[in-house]
C-alpha positions in Angstrom: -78.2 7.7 -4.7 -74.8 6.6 -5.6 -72.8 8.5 -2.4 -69.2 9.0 -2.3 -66.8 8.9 1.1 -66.4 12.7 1.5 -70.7 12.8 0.3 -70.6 10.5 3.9 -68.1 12.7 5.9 -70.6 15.3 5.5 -73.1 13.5 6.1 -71.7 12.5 9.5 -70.2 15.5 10.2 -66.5 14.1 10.7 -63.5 14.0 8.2 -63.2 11.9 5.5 -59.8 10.0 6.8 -62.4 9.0 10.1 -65.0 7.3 7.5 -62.6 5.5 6.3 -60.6 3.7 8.9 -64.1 3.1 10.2 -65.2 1.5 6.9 -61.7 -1.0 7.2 -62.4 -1.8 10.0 -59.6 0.7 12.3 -61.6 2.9 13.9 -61.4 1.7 17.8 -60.2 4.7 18.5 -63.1 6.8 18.0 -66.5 6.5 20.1 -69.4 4.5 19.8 -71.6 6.8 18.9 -69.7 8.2 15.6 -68.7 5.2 14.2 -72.6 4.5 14.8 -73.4 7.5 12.5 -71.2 6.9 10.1 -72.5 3.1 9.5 -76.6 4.3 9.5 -75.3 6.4 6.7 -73.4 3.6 4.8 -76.7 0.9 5.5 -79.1 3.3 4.5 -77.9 4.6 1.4 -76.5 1.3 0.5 -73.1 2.7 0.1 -70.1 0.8 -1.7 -67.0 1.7 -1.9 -65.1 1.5 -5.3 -62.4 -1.1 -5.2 -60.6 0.8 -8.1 -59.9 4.0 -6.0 -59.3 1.5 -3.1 -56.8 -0.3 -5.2 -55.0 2.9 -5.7 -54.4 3.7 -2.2 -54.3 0.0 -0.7 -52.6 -1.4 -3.6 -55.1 -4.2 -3.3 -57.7 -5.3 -6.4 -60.4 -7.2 -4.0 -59.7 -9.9 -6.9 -58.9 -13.4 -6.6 -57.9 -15.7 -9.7 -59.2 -19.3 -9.9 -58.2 -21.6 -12.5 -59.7 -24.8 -12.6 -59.6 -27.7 -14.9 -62.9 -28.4 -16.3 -65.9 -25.7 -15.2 -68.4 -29.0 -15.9 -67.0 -31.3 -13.8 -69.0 -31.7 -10.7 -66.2 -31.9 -8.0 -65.0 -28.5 -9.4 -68.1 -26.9 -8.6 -68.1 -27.6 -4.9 -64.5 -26.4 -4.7 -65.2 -23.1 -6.2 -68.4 -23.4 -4.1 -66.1 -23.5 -1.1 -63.9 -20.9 -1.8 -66.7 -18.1 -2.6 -67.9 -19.2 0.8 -64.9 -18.0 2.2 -63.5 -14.8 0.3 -67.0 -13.2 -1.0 -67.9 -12.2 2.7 -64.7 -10.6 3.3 -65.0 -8.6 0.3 -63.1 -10.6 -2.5 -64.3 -11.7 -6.1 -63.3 -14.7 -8.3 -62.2 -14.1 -11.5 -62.5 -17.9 -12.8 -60.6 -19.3 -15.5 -61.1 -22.8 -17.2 -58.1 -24.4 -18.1 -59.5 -27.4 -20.3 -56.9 -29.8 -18.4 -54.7 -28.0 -20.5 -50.8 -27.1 -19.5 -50.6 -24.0 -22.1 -54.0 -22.4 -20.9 -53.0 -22.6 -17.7 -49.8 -20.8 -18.3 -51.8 -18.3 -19.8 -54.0 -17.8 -17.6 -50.9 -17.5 -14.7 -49.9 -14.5 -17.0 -52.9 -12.8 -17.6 -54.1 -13.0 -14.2 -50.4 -11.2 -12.7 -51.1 -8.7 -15.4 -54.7 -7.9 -14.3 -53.6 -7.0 -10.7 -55.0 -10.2 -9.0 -54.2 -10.0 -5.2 -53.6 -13.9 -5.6 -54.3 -17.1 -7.4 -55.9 -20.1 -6.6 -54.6 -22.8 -8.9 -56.3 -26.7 -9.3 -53.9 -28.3 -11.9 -53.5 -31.8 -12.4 -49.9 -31.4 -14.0 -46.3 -30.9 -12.5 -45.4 -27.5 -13.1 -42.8 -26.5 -15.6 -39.8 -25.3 -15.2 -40.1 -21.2 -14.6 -43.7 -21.8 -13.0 -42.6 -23.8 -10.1 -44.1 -22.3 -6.6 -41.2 -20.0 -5.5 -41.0 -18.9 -9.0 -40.6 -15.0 -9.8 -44.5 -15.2 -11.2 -45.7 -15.7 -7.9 -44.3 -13.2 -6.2 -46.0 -10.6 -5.9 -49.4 -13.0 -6.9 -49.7 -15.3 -3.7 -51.2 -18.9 -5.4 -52.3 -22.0 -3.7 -52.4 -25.1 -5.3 -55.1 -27.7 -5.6 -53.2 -30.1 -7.2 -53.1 -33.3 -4.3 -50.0 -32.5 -3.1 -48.0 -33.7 -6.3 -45.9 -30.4 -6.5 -43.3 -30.7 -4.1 -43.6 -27.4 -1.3 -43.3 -27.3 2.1 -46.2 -25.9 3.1 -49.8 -24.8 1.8 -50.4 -28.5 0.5 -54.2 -29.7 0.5 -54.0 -33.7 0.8 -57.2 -35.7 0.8 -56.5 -39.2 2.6 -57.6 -40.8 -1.4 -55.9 -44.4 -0.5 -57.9 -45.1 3.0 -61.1 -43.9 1.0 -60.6 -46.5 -1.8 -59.4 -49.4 0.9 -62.4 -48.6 2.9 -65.0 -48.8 -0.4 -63.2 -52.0 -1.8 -62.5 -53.5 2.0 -66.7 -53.3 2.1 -67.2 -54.9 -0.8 -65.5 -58.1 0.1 -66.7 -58.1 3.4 -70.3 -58.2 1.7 -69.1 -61.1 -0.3 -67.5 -59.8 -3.3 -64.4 -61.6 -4.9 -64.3 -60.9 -8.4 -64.2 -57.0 -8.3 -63.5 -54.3 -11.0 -62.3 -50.7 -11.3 -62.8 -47.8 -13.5 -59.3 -45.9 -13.5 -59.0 -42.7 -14.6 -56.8 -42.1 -18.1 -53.4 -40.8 -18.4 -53.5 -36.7 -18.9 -55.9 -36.1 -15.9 -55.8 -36.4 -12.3 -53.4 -39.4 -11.1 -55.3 -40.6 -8.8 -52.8 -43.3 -8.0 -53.7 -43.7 -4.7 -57.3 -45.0 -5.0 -55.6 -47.8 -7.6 -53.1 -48.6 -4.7 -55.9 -48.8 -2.2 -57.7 -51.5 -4.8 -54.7 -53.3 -5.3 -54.1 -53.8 -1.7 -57.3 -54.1 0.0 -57.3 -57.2 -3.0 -53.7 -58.1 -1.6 -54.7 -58.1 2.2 -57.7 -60.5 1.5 -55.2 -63.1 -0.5 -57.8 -62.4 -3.6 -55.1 -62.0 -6.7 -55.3 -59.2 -8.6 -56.4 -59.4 -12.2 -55.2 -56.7 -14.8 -58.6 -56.8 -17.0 -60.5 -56.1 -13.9 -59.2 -52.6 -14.2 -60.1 -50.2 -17.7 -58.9 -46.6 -17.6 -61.1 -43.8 -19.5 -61.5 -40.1 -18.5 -63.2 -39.2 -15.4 -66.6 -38.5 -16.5 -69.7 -39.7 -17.0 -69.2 -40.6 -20.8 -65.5 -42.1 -19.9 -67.5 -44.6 -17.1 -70.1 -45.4 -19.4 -67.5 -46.5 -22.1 -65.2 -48.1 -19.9 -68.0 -49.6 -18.0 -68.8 -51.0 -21.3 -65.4 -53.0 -21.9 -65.5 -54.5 -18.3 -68.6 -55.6 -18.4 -67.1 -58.4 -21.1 -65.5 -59.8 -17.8 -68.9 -61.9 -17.0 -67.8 -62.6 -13.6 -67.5 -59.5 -12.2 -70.0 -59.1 -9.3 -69.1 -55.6 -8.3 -67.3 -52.3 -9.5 -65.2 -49.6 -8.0 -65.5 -46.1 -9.4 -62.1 -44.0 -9.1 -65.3 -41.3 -8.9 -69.0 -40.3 -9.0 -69.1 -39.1 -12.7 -67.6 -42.2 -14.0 -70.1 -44.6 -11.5 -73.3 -42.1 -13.3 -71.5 -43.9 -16.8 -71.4 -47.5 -15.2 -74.7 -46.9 -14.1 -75.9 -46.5 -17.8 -73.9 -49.2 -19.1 -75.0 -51.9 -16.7 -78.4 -51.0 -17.7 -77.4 -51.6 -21.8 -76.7 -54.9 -20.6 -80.4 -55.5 -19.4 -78.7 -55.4 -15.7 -79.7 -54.2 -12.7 -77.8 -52.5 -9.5 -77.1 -53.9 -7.5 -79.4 -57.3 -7.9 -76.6 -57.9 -11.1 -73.5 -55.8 -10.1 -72.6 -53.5 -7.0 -71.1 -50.5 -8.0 -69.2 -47.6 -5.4 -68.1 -44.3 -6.8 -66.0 -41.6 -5.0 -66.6 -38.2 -4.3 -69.8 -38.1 -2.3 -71.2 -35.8 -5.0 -75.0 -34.8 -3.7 -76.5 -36.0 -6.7 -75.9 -39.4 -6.1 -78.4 -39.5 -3.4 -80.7 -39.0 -6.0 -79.8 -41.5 -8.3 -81.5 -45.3 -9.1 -80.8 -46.9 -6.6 -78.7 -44.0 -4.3 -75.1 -44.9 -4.8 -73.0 -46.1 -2.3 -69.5 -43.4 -2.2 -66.8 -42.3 -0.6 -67.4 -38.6 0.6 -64.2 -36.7 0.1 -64.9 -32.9 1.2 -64.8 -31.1 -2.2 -67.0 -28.0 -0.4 -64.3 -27.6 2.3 -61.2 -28.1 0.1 -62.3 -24.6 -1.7 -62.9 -23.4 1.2 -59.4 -23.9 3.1 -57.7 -23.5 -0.1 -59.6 -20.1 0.0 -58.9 -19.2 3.8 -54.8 -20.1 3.0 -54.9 -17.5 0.4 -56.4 -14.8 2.0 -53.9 -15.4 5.0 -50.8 -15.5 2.4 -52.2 -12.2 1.1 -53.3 -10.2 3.9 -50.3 -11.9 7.1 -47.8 -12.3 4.0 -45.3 -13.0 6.9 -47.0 -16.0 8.0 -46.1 -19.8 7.7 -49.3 -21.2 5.6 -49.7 -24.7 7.0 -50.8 -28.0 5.7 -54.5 -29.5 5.7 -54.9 -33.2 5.3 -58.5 -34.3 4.8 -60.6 -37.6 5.6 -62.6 -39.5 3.5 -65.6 -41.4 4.7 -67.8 -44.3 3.1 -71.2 -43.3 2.6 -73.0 -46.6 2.5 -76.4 -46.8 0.9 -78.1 -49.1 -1.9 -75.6 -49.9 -5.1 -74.2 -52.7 -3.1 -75.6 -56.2 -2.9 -75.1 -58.6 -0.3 -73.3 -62.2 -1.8 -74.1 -65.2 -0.5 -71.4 -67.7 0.4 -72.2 -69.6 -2.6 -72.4 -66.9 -4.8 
C-alpha cells in the first residue's frame, strides 16, 4: 500500500504540515508521543516520500552528479564507494557519469547535469579546467561541485590532497634500504593523471642515497594493468634492474605478468611495489607490497564537502590532506651486499 502524506495525517490523526516537519526532521516542537505515531505509521507501511513533489516545494532533487574518469579503473570504485557511504543515508542518489578521461565529455556532462536539476556535482578530472568552467564559474552556481582532481586547479578551499610524494619516497626509501640500487619505475603517460609527485619522490629518494638517476630506468604507459604489462615489458630490457616501482596497483598487476613472460619470479628475480593499496593485491602471487592511499575515504570527504556546500551554502568548505602509508608484505626481496 503505496500511502501518501495527507493518507498519514489521517492516519495519525494530526495535519498534514505536522507529518511533514516531523518527516525532515523539525518537529521538536511537538510531543513525543505524536511524532511516535506518526513514525509507526511511516515504518510499517514502508512509506516514501516522492522526491519530485519534494523537489517542488524544497527546491531540492535529492540528486548528486558524479563524473569520473574511467568507471573500470579500480581506485574509482572505492571513491564512488566512499561517497555513496556518505550521501545514500542522508537521502541522496548518484547519478554517475563516465567521462573516458575525456575533456569534451566532461563538459557535457557539467551541462547536462545543471540542466537535470542536480543539487551538486562531484567532479574527478584529471585536466585543468578551461576557460568558462573554472570553479567560480557561472555553471556552478547554482550546482555546488567539488573537485577530485589532486589539487591541480587552483581554489582556495575544498581541495582533496593526498601526501602522493612521501608515499613514493617511503616505497623507494624501502627498497634501498633492503639492498636495491638499480631500481625502475612505471610512470604514467601524458593525458592522464600527472602524478608528478610520485616521479619526484623516485627521483629524490635516488638523490638522497647518492645513487644517480638513470632515464631508461623510467617507461611511461597508461595507468592500467595492460599499460604496466607493456611497459613492464620494455624495462625489463634493462637486465640489471633488481626491483620496480609502480606509480600504481593496476600497472604493478601488468608488471606482474610481464616478469612472468620473462620466466621470472617476484620477488626471487625482481621486487616490485605498486600504489594504491587496492584490496586485491592482498590476493595476488605473492601479496604485493603498496602504498595505501585512502581511495574509500577520499569519496567519502569529497562526499561530506558537498553536502555541507549544499545544505550550510554559507559555509567556508575546508581543505583535507591525506596520508599515505607503506603496506609491506612479499613482492620485495631482500639483496645481499654482494648482490
Amino acid at each position: 500500500m503505496k500511502l501518501t502524506i495527507k493518507q498519514i495525517a489521517e492516519m495519525a490523526g494530526v495535519s498534514v504540515t505536522t507529518v511533514s516537519q516531523i518527516l525532515n526532521n523539525k518537529g521538536t516542537r511537538f510531543s513525543n508521543e505524536t511524532r511516535q505515531r506518526v513514525w509507526d505509521i511511516v515504518n510499517k507501511y514502508h512509506y516514501k516520500p516522492d522526491f519530485f513533489a519534494s523537489n517542488l516545494i524544497n527546491r531540492r532533487s535529492k540528486t548528486i552528479g558524479m563524473i569520473i574518469p574511467d568507471v573500470t579503473d579500480f581506485f574509482f570504485s572505492k571513491v564512488v564507494e566512499g561517497a555513496e557511504r556518505y550521501v545514500n543515508p542522508l537521502g541522496y542518489m548518484i547519478i554517475l557519469c563516465n567521462s573516458q578521461q575525456s575533456q569534451e565529455k566532461e563538459i557535457t556532462y557539467l551541462e547536462e547535469l545543471s540542466h537535470r536539476s542536480v543539487d551538486g556535482v562531484l567532479f574527478a578530472t584529471p585536466h585543468l579546467l578551461p576557460k568558462g568552467y573554472e570553479i567560480g564559474s557561472p555553471i556552478y552556481h547554482n550546482m555546488p561541485t567539488i573537485l577530485i582532481d589532486r589539487g591541480i586547479n587552483q581554489r582556495s578551499s575544498g581541495r582533496l590532497i593526498v601526501k602522493d610524494y612521501e608515499g613514493a619516497y617511503q616505497a623507494v626509501n624501502y627498497l634501498i634500504k633492503q639492498g636495491h640500487k638499480n631500481i625502475g619505475m612505471l610512470k604514467e603517460s601524458t593525458g592522464y593523471y600527472q602524478l608528478q609527485e610520485r616521479f619526484n619522490g623516485y627521483r629524490h629518494c635516488l638523490k638522497d642515497h647518492g645513487i644517480a638517476y638513470k632515464g631508461r630506468y623510467v617507461v611511461e604507459n597508461e595507468l592500467t594493468v595492460a599499460g604496466g604489462y607493456q611497459a613492464a615489458k620494455e624495462l625489463l630490457h634493462q637486465k640489471e634492474l633488481t626491483a620496480i616501482f609502480c606509480s600504481n596497483d593496476s600497472m604493478a598487476i601488468g608488471c606482474y605478468q610481464a616478469i612472468y613472460e620473462l620466466g621470472k619470479k617476484v620477488p626471487e628475480d625482481i621486487s616490485v611495489i605498486g600504489f594504491d593499496g587496492l584490496n586485491l593485491t592482498e590476493y595476488v602471487t605473492p601479496p604485493l607490497t603498496t602504498v595505501l592511499q585512502p581511495a574509500f575515504d577520499i569519496g567519502f570527504y569529497a562526499a561530506k564537502f558537498l553536502v555541507d556546500a549544499i545544505e550550510f551554502p554559507e559555509r567556508r568548505i575546508p581543505n583535507k590532506v591525506f596520508d599515505t602509508k607503506l603496506i609491506i608484505r612479499e613482492s620485495v626481496m631482500t639483496l645481499t651486499s654482494e648482490a
